[in-house]
N, CA, C and O atoms as a GROMACS GRO file, in nm:
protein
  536
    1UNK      N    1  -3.260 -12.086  -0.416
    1UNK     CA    2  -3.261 -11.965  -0.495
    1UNK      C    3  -3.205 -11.851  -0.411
    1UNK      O    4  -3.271 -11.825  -0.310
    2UNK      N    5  -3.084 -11.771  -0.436
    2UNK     CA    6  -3.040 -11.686  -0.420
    2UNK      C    7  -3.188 -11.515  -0.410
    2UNK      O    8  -3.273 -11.480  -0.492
    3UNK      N    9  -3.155 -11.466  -0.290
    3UNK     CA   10  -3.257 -11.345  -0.286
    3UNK      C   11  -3.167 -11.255  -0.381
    3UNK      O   12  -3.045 -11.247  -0.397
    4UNK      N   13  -3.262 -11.197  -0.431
    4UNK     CA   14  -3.181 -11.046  -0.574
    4UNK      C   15  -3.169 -10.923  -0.466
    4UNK      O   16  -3.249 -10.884  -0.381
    5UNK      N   17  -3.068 -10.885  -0.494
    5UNK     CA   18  -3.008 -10.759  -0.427
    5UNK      C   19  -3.159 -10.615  -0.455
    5UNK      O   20  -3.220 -10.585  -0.558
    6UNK      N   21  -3.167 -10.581  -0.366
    6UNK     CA   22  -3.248 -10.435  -0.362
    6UNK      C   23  -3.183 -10.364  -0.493
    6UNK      O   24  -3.240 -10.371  -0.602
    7UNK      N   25  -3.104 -10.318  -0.482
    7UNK     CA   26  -2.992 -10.267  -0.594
    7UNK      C   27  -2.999 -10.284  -0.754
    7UNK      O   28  -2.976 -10.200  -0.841
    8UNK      N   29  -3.041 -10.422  -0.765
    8UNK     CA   30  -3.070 -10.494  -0.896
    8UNK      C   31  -3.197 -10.484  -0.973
    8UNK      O   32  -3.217 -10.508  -1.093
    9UNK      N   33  -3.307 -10.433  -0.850
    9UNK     CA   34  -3.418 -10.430  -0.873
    9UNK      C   35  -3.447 -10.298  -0.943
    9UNK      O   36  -3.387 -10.194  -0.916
   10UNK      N   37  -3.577 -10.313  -1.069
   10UNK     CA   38  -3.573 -10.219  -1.167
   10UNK      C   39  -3.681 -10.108  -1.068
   10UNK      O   40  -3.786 -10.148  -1.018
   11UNK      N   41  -3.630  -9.972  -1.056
   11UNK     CA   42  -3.694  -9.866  -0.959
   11UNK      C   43  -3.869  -9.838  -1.036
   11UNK      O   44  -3.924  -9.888  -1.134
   12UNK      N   45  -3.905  -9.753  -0.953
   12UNK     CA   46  -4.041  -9.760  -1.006
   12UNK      C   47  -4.098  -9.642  -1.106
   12UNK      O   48  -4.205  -9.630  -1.166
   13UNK      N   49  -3.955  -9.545  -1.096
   13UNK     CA   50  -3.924  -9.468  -1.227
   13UNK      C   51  -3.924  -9.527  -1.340
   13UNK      O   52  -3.992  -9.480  -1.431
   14UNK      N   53  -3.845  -9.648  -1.359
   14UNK     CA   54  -3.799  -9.741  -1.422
   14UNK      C   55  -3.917  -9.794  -1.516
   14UNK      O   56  -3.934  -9.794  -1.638
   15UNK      N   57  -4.009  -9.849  -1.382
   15UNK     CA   58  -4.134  -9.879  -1.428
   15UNK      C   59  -4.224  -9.858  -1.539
   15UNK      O   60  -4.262  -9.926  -1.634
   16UNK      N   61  -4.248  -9.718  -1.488
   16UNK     CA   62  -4.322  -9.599  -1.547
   16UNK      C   63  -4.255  -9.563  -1.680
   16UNK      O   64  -4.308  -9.469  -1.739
   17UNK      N   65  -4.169  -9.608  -1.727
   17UNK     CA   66  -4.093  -9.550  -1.834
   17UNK      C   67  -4.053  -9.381  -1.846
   17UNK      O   68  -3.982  -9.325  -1.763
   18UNK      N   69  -4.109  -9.316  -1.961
   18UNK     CA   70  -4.057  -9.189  -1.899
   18UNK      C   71  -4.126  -9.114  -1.823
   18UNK      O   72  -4.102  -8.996  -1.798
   19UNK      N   73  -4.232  -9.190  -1.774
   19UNK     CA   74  -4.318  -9.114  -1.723
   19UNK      C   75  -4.294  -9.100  -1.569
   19UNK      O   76  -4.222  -9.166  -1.494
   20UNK      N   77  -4.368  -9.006  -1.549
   20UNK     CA   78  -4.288  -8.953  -1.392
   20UNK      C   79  -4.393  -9.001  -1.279
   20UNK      O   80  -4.370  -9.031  -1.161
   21UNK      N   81  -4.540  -9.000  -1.364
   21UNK     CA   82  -4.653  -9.055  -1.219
   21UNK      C   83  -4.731  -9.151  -1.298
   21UNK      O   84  -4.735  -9.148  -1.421
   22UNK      N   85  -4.800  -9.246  -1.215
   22UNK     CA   86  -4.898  -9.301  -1.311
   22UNK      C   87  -5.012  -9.228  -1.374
   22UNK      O   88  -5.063  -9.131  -1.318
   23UNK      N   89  -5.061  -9.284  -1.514
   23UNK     CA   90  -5.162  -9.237  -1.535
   23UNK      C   91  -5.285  -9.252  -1.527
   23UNK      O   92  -5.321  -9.366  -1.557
   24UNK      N   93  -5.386  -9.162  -1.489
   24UNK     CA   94  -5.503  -9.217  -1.478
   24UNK      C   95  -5.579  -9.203  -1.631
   24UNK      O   96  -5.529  -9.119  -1.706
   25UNK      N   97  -5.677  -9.268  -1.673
   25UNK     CA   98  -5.745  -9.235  -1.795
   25UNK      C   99  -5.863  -9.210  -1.784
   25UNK      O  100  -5.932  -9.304  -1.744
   26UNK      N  101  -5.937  -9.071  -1.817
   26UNK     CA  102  -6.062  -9.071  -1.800
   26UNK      C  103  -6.101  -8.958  -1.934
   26UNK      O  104  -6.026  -8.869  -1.975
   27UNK      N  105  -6.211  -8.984  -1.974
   27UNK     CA  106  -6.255  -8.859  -2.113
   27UNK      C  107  -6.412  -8.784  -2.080
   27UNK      O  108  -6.532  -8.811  -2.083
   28UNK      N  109  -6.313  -8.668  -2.047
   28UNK     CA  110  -6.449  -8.585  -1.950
   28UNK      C  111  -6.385  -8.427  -2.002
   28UNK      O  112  -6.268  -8.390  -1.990
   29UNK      N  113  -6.484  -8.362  -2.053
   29UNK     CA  114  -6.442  -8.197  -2.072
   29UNK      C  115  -6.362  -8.110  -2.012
   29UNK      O  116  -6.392  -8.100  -1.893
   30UNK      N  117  -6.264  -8.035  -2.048
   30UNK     CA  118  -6.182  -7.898  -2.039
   30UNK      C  119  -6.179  -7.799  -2.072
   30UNK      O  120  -6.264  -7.770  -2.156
   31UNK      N  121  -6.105  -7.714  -2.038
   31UNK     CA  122  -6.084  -7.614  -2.108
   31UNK      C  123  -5.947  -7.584  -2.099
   31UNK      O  124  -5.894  -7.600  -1.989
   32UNK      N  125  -5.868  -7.536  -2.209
   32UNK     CA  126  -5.714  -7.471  -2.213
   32UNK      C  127  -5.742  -7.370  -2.290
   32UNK      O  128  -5.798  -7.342  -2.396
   33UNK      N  129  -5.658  -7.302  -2.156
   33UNK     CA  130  -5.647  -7.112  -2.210
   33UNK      C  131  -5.515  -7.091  -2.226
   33UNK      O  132  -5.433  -7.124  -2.141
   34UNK      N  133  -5.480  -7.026  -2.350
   34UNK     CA  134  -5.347  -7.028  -2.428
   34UNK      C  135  -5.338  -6.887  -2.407
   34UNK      O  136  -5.403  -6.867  -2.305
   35UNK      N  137  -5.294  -6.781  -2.447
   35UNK     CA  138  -5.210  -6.675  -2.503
   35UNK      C  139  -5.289  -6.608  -2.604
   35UNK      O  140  -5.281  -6.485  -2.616
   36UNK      N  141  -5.372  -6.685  -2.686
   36UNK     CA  142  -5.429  -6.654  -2.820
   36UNK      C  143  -5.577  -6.695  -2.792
   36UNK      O  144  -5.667  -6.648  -2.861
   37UNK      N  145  -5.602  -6.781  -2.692
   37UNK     CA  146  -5.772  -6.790  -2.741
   37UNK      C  147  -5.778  -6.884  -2.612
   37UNK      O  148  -5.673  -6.911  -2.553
   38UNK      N  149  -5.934  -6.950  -2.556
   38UNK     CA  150  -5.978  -7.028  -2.486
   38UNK      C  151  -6.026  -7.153  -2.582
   38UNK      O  152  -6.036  -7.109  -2.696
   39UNK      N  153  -6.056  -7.283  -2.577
   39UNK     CA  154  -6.081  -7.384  -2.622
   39UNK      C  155  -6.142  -7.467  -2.547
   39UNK      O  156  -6.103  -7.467  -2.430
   40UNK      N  157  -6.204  -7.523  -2.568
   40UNK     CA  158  -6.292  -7.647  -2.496
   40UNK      C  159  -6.179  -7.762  -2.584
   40UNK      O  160  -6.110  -7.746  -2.685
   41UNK      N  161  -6.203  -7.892  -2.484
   41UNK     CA  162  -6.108  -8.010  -2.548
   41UNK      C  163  -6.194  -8.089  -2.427
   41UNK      O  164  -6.275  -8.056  -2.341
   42UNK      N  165  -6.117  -8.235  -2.477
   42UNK     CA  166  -6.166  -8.340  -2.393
   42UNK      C  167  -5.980  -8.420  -2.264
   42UNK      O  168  -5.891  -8.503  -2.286
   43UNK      N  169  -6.002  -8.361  -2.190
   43UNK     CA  170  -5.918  -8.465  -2.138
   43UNK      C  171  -5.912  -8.623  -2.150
   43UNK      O  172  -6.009  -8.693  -2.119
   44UNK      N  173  -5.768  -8.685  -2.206
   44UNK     CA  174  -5.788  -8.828  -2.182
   44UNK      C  175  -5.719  -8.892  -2.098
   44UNK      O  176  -5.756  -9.002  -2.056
   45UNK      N  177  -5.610  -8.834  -2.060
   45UNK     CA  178  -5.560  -8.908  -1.916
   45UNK      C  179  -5.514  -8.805  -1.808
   45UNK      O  180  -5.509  -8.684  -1.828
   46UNK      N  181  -5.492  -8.846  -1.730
   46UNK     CA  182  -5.408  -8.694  -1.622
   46UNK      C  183  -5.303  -8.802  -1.496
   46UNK      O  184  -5.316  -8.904  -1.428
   47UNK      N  185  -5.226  -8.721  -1.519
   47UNK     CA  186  -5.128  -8.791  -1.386
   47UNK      C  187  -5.072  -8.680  -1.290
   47UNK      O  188  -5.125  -8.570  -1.303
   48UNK      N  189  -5.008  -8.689  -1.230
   48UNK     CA  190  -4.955  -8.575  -1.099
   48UNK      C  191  -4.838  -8.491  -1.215
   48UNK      O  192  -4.800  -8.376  -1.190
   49UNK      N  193  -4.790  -8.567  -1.338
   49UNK     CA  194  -4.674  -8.510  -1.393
   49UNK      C  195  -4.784  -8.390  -1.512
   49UNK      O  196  -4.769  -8.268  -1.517
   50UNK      N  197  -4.870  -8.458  -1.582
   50UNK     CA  198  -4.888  -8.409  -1.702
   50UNK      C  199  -5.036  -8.482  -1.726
   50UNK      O  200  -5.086  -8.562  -1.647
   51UNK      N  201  -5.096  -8.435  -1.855
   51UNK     CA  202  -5.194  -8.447  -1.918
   51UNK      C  203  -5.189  -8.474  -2.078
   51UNK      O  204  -5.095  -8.426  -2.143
   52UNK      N  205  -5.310  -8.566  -2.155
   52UNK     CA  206  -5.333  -8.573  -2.277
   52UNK      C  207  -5.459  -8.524  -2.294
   52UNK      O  208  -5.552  -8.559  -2.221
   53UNK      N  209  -5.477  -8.424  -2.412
   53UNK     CA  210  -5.564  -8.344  -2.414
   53UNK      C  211  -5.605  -8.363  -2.605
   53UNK      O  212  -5.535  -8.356  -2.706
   54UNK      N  213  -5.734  -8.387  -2.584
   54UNK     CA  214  -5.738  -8.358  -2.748
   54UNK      C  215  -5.786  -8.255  -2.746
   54UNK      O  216  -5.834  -8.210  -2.642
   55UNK      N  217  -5.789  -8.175  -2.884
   55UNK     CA  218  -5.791  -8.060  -2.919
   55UNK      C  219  -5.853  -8.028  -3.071
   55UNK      O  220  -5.792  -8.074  -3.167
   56UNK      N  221  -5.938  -7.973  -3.086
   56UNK     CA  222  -5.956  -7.894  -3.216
   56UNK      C  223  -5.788  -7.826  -3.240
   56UNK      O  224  -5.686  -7.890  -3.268
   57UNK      N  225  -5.796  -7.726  -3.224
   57UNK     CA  226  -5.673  -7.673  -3.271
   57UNK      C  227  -5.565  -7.674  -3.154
   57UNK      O  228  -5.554  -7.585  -3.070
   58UNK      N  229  -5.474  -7.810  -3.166
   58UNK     CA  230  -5.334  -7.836  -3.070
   58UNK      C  231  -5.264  -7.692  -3.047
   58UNK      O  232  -5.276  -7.589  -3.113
   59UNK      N  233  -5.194  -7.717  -2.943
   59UNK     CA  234  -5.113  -7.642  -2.908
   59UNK      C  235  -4.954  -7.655  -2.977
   59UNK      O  236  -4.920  -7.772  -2.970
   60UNK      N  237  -4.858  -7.576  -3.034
   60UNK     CA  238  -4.712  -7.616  -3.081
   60UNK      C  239  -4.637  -7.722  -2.997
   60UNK      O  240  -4.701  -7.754  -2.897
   61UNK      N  241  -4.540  -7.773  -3.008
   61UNK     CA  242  -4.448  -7.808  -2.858
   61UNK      C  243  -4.423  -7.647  -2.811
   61UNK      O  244  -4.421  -7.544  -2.878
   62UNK      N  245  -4.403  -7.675  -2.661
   62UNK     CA  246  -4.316  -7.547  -2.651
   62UNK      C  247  -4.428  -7.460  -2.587
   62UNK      O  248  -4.413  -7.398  -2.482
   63UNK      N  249  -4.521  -7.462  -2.648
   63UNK     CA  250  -4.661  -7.366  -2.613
   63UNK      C  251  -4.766  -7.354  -2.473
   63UNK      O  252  -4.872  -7.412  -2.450
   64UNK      N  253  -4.718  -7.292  -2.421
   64UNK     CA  254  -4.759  -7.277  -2.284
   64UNK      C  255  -4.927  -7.261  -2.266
   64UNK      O  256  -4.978  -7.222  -2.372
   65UNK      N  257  -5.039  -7.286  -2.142
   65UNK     CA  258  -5.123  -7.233  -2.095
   65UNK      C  259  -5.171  -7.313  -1.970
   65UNK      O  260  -5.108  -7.400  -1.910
   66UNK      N  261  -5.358  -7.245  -1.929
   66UNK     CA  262  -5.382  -7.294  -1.830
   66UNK      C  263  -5.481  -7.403  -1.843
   66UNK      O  264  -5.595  -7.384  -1.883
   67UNK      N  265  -5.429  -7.528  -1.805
   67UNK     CA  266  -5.547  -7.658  -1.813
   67UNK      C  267  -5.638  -7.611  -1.665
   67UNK      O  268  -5.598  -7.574  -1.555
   68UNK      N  269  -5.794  -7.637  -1.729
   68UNK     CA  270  -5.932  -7.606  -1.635
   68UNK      C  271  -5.997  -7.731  -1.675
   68UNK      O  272  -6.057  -7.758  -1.780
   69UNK      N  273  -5.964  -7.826  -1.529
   69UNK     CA  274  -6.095  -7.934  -1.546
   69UNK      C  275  -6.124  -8.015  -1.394
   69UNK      O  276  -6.053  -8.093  -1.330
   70UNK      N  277  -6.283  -7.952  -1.365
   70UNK     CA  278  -6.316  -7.983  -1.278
   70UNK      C  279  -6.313  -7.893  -1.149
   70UNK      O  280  -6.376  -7.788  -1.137
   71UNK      N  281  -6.206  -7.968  -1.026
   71UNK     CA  282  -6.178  -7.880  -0.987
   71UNK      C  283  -6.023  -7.816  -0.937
   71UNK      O  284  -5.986  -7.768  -0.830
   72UNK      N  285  -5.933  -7.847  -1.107
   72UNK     CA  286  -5.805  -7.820  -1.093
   72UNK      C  287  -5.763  -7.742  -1.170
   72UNK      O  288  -5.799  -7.779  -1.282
   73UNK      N  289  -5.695  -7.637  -1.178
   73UNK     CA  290  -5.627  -7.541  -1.268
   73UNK      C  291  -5.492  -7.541  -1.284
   73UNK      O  292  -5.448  -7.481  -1.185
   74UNK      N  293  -5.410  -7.571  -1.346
   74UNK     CA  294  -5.307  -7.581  -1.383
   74UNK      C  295  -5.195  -7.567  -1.514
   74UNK      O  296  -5.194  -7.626  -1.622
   75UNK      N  297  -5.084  -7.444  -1.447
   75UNK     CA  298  -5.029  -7.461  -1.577
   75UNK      C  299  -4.935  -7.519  -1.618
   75UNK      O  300  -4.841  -7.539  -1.541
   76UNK      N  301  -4.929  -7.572  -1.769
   76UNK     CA  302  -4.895  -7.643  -1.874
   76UNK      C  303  -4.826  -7.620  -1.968
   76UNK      O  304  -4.844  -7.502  -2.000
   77UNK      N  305  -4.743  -7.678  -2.046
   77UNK     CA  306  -4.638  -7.681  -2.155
   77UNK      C  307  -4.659  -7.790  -2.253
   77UNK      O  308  -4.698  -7.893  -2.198
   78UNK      N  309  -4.645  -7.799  -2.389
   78UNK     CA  310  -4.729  -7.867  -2.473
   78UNK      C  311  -4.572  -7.936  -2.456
   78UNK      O  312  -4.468  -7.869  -2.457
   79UNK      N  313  -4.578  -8.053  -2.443
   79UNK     CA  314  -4.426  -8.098  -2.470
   79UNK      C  315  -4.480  -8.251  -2.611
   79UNK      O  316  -4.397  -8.316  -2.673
   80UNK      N  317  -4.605  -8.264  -2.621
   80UNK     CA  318  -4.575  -8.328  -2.755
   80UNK      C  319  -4.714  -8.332  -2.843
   80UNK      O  320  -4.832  -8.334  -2.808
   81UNK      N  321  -4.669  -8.332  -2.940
   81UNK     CA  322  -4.831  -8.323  -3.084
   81UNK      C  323  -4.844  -8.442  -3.148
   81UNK      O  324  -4.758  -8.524  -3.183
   82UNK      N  325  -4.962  -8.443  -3.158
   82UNK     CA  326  -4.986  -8.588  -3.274
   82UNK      C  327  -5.152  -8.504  -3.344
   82UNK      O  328  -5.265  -8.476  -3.302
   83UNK      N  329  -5.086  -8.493  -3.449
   83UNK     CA  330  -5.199  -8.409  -3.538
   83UNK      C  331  -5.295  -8.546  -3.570
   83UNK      O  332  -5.271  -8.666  -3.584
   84UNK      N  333  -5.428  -8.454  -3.576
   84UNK     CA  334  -5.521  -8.581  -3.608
   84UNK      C  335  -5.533  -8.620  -3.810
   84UNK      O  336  -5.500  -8.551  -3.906
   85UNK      N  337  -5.584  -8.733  -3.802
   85UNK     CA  338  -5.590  -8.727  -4.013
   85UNK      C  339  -5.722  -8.651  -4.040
   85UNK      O  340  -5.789  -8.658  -4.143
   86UNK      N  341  -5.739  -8.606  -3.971
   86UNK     CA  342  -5.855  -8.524  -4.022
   86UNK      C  343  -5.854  -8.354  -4.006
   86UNK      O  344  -5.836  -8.269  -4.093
   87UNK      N  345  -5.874  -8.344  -3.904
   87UNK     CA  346  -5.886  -8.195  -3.841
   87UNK      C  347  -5.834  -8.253  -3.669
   87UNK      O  348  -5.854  -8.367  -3.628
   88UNK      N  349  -5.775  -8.156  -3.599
   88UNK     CA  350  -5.765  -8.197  -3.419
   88UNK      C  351  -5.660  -8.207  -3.453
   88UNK      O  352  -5.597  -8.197  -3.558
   89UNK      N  353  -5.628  -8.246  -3.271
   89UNK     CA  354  -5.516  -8.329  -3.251
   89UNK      C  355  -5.509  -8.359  -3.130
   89UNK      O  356  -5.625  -8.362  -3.087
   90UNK      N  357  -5.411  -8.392  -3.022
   90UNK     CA  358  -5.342  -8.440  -2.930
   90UNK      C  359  -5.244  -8.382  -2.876
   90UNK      O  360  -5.131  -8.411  -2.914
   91UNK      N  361  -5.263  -8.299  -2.788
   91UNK     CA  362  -5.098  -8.258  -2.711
   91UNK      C  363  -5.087  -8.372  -2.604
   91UNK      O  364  -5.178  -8.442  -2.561
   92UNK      N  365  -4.942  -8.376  -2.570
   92UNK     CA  366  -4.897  -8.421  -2.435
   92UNK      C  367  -4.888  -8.319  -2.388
   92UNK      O  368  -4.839  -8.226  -2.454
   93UNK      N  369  -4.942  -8.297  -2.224
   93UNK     CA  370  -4.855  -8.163  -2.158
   93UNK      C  371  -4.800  -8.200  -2.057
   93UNK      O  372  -4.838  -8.310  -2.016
   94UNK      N  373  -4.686  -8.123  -1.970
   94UNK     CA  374  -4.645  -8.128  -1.891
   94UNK      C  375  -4.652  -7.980  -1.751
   94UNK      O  376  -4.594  -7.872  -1.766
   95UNK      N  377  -4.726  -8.014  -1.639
   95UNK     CA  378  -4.775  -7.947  -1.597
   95UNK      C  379  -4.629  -7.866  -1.501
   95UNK      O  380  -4.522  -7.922  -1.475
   96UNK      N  381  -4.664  -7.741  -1.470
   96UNK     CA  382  -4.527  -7.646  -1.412
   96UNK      C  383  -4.494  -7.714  -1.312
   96UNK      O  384  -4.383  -7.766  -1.295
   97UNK      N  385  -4.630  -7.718  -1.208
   97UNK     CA  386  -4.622  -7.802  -1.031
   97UNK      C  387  -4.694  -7.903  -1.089
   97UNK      O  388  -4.785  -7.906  -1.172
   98UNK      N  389  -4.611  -8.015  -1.006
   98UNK     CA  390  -4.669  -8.116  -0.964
   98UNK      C  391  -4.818  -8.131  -0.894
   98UNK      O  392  -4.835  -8.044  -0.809
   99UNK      N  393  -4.929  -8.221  -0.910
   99UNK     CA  394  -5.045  -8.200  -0.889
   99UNK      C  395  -5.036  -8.311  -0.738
   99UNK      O  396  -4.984  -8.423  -0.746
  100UNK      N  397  -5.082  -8.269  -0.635
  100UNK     CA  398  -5.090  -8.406  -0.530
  100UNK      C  399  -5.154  -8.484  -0.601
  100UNK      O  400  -5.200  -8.466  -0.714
  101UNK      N  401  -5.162  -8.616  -0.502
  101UNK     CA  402  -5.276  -8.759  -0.506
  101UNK      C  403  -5.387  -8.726  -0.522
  101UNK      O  404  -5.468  -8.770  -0.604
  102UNK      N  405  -5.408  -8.601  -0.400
  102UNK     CA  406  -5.556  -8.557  -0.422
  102UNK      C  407  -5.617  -8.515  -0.494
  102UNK      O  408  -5.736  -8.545  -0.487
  103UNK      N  409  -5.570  -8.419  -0.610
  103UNK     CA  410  -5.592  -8.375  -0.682
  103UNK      C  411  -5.650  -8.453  -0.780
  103UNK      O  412  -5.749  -8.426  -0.849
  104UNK      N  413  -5.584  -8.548  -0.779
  104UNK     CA  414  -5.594  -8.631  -0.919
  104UNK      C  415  -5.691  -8.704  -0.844
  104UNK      O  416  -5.800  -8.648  -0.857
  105UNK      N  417  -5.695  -8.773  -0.794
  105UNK     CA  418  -5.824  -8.820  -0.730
  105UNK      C  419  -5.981  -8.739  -0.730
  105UNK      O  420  -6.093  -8.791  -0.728
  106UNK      N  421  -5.946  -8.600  -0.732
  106UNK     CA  422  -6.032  -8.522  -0.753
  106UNK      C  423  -6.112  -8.476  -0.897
  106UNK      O  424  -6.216  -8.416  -0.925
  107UNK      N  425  -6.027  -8.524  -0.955
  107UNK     CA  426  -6.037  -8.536  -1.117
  107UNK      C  427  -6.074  -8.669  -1.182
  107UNK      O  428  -6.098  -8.689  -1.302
  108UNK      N  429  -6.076  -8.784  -1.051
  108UNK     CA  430  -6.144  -8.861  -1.099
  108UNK      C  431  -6.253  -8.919  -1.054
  108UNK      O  432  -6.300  -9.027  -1.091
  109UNK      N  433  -6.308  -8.820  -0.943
  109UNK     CA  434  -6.381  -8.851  -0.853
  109UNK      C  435  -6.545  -8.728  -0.934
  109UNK      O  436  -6.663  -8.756  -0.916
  110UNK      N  437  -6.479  -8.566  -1.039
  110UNK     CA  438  -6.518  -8.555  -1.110
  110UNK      C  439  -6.553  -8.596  -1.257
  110UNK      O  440  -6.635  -8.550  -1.336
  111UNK      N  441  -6.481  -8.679  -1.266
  111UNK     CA  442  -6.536  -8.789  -1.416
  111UNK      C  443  -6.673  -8.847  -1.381
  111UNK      O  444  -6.789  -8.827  -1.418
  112UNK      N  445  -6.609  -8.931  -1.289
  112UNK     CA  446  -6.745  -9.040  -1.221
  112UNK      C  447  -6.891  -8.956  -1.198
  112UNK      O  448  -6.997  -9.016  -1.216
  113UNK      N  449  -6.890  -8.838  -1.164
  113UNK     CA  450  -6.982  -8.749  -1.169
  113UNK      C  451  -7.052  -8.717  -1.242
  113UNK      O  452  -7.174  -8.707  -1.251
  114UNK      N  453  -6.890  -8.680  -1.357
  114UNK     CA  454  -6.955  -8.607  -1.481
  114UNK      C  455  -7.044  -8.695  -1.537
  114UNK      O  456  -7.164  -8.667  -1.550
  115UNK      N  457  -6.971  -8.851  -1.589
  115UNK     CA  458  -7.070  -8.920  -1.651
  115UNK      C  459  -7.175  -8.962  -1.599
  115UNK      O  460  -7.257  -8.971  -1.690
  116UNK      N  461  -7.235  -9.004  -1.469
  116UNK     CA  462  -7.319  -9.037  -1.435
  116UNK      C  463  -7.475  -8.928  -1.430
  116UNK      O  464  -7.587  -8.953  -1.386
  117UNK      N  465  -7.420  -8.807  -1.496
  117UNK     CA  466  -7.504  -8.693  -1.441
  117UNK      C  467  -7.559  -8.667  -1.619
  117UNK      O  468  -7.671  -8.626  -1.652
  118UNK      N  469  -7.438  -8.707  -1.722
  118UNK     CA  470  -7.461  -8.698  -1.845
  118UNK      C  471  -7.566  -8.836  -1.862
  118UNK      O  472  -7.668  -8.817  -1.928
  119UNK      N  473  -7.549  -8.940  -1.818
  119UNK     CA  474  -7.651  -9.032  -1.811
  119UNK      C  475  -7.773  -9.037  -1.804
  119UNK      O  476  -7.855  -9.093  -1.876
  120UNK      N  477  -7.785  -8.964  -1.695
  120UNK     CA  478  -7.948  -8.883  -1.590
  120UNK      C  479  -7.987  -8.837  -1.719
  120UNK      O  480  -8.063  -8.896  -1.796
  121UNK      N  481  -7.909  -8.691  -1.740
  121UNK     CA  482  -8.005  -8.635  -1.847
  121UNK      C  483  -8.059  -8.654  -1.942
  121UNK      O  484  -8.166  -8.612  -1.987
  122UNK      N  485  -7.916  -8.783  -2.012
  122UNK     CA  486  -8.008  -8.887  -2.106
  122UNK      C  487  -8.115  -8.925  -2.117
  122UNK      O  488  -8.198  -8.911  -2.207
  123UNK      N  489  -8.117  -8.988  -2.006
  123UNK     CA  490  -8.252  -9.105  -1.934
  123UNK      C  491  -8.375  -8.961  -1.959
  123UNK      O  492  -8.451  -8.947  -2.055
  124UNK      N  493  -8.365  -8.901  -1.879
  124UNK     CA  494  -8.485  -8.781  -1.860
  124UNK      C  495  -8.509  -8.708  -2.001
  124UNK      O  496  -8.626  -8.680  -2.028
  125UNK      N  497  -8.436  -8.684  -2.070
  125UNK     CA  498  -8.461  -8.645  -2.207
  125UNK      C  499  -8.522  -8.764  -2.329
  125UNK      O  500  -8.602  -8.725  -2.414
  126UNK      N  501  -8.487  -8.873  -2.328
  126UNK     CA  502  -8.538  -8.976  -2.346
  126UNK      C  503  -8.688  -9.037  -2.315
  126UNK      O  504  -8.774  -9.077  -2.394
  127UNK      N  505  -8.686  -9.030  -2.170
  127UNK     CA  506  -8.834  -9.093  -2.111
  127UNK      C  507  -8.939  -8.960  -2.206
  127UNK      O  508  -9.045  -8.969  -2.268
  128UNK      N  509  -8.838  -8.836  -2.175
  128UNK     CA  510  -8.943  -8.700  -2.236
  128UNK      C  511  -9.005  -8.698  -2.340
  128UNK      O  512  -9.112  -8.644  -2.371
  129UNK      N  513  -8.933  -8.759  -2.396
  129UNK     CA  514  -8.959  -8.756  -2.563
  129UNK      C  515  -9.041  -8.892  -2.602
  129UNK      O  516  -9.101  -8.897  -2.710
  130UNK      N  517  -9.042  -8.977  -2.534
  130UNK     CA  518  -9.160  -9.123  -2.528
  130UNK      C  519  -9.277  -9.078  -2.490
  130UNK      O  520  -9.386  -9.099  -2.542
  131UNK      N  521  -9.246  -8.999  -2.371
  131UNK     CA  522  -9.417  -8.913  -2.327
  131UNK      C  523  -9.443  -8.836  -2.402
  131UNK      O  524  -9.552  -8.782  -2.381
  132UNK      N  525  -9.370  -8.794  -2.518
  132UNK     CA  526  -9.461  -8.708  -2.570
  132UNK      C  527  -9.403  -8.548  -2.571
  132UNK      O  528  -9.429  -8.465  -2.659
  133UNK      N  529  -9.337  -8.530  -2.478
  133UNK     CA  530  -9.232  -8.411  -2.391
  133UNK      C  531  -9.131  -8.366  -2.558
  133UNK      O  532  -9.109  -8.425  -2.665
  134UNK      N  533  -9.091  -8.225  -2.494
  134UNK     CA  534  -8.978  -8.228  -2.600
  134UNK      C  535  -8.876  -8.289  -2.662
  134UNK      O  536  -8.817  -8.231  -2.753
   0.00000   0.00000   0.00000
């Protein structure tokens, strides 16, 4: 068997399709501050390029602000919509700067947090209410 040329080999841009970093997926609370108002949303994935964000009320394409989650702030450009069949929706965004490794690591190092802490309170609100508690 003949070795394949470096050259031939599909790059890791390539890979990724259009995407520029990998994504991570995690669904843990935000906030995006637009021009017109603040919003709470749920982040569902984040990469060093961009973010998917659901939304009560989406952002346009085109529509700029600042994604707040955890401990990263960053601004954003709605570069795609997918309205929900109900009410909501879905932006894609694409963030101005690039986010390091760390960052994103940091965002998923706050997921793991978040949920495990939403758990706790479960548990403790739960046991509360078996004892008798509020």
């Amino acid at each position: 068997m003949r070795p394949v040329p470096a050259s031939s080999l599909p790059t890791f841009a390539d890979m990724l399709g259009r995407r520029g970093a990998a994504r991570l997926r995690v669904v843990v609370p935000a906030k995006l501050i637009s021009v017109y108002e603040t919003q709470n949303c749920m982040l569902l994935d984040i990469s060093q390029t961009g973010a998917r964000l659901e939304l009560e009320r989406p952002l346009g394409v085109n529509a700029s602000g600042y994604l707040r989650v955890g401990p990263i702030e960053v601004f954003a450009t709605a570069v795609r919509l997918r309205m929900g069949e109900e009410t909501g929706g879905v932006n894609g965004l694409e963030f101005d700067i690039r986010l390091t490794k760390s960052q994103v690591l940091a965002v998923r190092a706050y997921a793991e947090n978040y949920e495990m802490a939403e758990r706790r309170a479960f548990l403790m609100h739960a046991r509360d209410w078996v004892m008798g508690g509020a």
